[in-house]
N, C-alpha and C positions, 0 to 999 in steps of 0.2 A: 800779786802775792804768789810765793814758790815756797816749796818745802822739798828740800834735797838732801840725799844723803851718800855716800862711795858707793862708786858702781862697781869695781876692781881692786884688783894688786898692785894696780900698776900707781906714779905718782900721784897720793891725796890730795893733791893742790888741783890735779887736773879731771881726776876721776869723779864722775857723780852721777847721779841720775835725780830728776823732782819726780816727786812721789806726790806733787799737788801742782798746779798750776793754775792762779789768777789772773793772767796777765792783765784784764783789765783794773785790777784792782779791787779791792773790799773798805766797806769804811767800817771805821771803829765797833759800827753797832749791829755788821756780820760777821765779828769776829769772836769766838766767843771760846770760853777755855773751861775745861774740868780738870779741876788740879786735887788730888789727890794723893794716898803712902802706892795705893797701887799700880799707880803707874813708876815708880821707881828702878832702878836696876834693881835685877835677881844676882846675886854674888853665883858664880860660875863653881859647880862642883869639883873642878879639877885644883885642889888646894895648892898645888905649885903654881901654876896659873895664876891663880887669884895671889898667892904671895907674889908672885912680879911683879903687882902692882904696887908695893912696896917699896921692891926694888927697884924700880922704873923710878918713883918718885926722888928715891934718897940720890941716885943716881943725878940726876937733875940739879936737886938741889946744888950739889956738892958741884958742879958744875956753873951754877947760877942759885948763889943763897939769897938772890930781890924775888923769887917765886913764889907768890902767896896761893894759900891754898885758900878759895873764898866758895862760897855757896851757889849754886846755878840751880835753874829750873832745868830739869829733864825732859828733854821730845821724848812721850810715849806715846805716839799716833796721831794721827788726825781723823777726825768723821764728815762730811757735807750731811747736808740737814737739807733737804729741800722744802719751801715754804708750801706747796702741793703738789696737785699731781701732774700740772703744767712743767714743771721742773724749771721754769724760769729765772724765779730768786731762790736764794740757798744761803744759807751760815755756814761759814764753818767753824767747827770745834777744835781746838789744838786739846791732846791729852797731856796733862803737864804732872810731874813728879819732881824732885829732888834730887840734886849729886854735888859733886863739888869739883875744885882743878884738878885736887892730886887725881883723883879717879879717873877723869878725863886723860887726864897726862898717862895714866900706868893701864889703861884700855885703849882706847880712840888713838893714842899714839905708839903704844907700846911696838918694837918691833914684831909682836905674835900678835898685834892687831885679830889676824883671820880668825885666830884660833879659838877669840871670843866668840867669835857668831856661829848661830842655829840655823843650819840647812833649813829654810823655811822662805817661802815667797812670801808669807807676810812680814813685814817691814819690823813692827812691833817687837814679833817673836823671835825674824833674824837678830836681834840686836839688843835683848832681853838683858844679857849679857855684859854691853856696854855704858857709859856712862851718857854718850849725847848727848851733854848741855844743848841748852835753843840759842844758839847766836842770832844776831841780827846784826843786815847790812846795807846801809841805805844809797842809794841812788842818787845822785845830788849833783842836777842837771842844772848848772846857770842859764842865765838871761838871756844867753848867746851863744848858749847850746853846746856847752863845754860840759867834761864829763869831771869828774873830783875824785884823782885818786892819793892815796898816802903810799908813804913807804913806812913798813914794820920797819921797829928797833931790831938792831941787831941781839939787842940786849932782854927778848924776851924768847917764852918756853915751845912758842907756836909759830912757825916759816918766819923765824927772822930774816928780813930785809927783803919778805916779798911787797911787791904793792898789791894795794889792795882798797875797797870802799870804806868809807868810814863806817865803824861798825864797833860793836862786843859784844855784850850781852845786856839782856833785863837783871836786873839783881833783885832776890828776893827779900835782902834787906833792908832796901829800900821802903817797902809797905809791912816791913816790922816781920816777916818771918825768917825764923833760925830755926822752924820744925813743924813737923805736922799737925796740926789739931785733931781732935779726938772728935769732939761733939760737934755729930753731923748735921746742926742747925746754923753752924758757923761757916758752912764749907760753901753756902749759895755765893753769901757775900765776899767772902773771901778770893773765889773764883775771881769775883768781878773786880778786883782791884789784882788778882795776877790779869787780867783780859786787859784791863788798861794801861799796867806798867808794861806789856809787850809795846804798848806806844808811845808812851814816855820816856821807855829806856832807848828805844832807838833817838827822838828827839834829843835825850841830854849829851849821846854820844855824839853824834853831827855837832853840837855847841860846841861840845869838851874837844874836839877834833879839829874841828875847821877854824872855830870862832865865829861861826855865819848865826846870827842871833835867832830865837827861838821866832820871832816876830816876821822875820824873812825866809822861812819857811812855808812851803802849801802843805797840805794835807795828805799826809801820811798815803802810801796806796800799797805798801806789801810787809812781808817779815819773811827770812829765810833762816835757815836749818843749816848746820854743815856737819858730816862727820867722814874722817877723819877733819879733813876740813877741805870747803869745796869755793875756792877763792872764782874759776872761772863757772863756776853754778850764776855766781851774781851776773858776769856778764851776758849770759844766755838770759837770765831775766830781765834784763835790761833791753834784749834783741826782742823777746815776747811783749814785752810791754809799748814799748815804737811800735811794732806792727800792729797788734791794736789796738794803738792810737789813731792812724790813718784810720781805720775802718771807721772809727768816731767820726757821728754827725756831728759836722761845727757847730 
């Protein structure tokens, strides 16, 4: 498991750094998520600014009118949780909020990208700013040790005609939210069904992508993060994860 996000100016596609690193893997039930309004974007006090994203989007559109604006969970941070004081087994926590495409598209891609972000070394508060939906992208090593990559459509609003893993996002409509709840008796379980769509939603995309049945899959072993987007993020997790494999007792 990785969580990465642009490390520079330079091209998004290549630029990144992990802000987490599992390489051997987490299972479902050290995965664990606090999804809440406050982890959301902060709208950016510079009102021209923030109108760009506007115009970034209309821009777009007008450009490409198949561009749907749908709903995404927000990267607001991560925590490890160690189970004690051995530090041996650990959770980790994703912090999850709310945003959508166009926001993404008129931040995360904007040409003033930088100009969103907070001089700050924490991750959070650099990017408080931005929109950061949670992508995910899976790994999908055959039988014979082949690696599974696509090619983007030219025809969409994110590196068209890069290749790339099979991958998108979790959607929060899928387990029925279009918004946040109030009463915070609701927010345990709720959590726990965004913790498990972060594994579903990667599983439906490998289906919807490959055609490789849900059946002929193993067990999930990460989730990654991209912002702007960090297509060669995935294959450095893929280098982490082979080397410790080796280390693994047969």
């Amino acid at each position: 498991m990785a969580v990465a996000a642009a490390a520079s100016a330079a091209d998004p596609g290549t630029a990144f750094k992990l802000l987490l690193s599992c390489p051997a893997g987490l299972p479902r039930s050290r995965v664990l998520v606090k999804f809440g309004q406050s982890f959301d974007r902060i709208p950016h006090p510079d009102a021209a600014l923030e109108e760009s994203i506007s115009e970034i989007w209309n821009q777009r559109l007008q450009r490409n009118p198949s561009l749907y604006n749908g709903t995404k969970f927000r990267y607001g941070g991560n925590a490890v949780q160690y189970k004690d004081d051995s530090k041996q087994e650990y959770h980790v926590s994703l912090r999850l909020g709310l945003t959508d495409y166009r926001t993404f598209v008129g931040t995360n891609l904007n040409p003033l990208w930088e100009k969103f972000l907070v001089p700050s070394e924490d991750d959070p508060v650099r990017c408080q700013h931005m929109s950061n939906p949670l992508g995910n992208g899976a790994i999908v090593e055959t039988s014979d040790r082949k690696i599974i990559v696509l090619q983007r459509s030219h025809n969409v609003g994110e590196f068209p005609g890069y290749y790339v893993f099979p991958g998108g996002h979790s959607e929060p409509q899928e387990i029925g939210i279009v918004g946040h709840q109030t009463a915070e008796e609701n927010l345990a379980p709720l959590s726990e069904r965004v913790s498990q769509e972060m594994f579903e939603g990667i599983i439906r995309e490998v289906v919807e992508e490959t055609g490789v049945p849900a059946s002929s899959l193993e067990e999930l072993r990460g989730m990654s993060q991209r912002m702007p987007g960090c297509h060669n993020g995935g294959f450095a997790l893929y280098e982490l994860m082979r080397k410790e494999f080796v280390k693994m007792p047969s």
